[in-house]
C-alpha positions in Angstrom: 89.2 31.2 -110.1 90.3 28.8 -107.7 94.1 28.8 -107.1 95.2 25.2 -108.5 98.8 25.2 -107.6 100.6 25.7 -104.3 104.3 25.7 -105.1 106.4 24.6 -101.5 109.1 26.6 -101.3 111.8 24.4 -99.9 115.5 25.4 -98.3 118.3 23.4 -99.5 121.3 23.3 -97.0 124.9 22.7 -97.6 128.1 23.5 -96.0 131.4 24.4 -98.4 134.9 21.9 -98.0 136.7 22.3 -94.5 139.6 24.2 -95.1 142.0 26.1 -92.3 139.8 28.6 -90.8 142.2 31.6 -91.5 141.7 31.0 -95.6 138.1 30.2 -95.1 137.9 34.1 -94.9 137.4 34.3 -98.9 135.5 31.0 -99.4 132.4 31.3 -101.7 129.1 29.1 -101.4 128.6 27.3 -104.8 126.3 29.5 -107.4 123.0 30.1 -106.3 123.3 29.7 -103.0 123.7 32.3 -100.1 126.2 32.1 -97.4 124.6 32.2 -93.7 127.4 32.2 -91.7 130.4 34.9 -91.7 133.9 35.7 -91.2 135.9 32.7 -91.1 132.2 30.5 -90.8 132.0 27.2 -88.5 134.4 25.7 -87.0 133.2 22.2 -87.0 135.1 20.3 -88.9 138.6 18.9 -90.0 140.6 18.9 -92.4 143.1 16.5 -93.6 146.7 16.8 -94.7 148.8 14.3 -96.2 152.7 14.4 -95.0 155.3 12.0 -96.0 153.3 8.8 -94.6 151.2 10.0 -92.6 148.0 11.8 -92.9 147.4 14.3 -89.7 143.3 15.8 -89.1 143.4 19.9 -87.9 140.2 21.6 -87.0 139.0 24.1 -89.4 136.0 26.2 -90.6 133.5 25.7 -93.3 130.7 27.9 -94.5 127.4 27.0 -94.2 124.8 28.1 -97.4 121.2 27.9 -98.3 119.2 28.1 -101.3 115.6 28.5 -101.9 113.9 26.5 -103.8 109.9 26.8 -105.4 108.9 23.0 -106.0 105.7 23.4 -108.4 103.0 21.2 -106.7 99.0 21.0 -107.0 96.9 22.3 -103.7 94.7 19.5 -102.6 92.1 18.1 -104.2 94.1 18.8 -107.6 96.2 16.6 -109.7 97.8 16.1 -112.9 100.2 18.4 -115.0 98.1 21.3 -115.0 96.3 20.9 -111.6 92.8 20.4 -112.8 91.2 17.3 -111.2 88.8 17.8 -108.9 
């Protein structure tokens, strides 16, 4: 039996909020995704804060996170919901 489906596994990246890299010590990628980077992540960002009038930009940290992901698809030469043309 010839295998009809060849799932692609794909990587989804995202990176969490830029907060002040000493609280970005206990920052959690969303469900189902893993955290790649450590400690207080990436700093590579900024964040903003709002005072009085003014709104002043710090550097900070953000996480960076991954998930895997299987995307069903047919291997060539097959099509259809169940894979079966020829």
């Amino acid at each position: 039996q010839m295998k009809k489906q060849c799932d692609q596994k794909l990587l989804i990246r995202m990176k969490t909020e830029c907060v002040p890299c000493s609280l970005n010590l206990d920052t959690q990628c969303p469900a189902g995704y893993t955290k790649i980077t450590s400690s207080t992540g990436i700093p590579d960002c900024r964040y903003y804060l709002g005072v009085k009038t003014h709104t002043l930009s710090f550097p900070g940290c953000r996480h960076h996170c991954v998930k895997e992901f299987e995307q069903p698809e047919c291997c060539q030469g097959h099509w259809g919901p169940d894979c079966m043309g020829e």
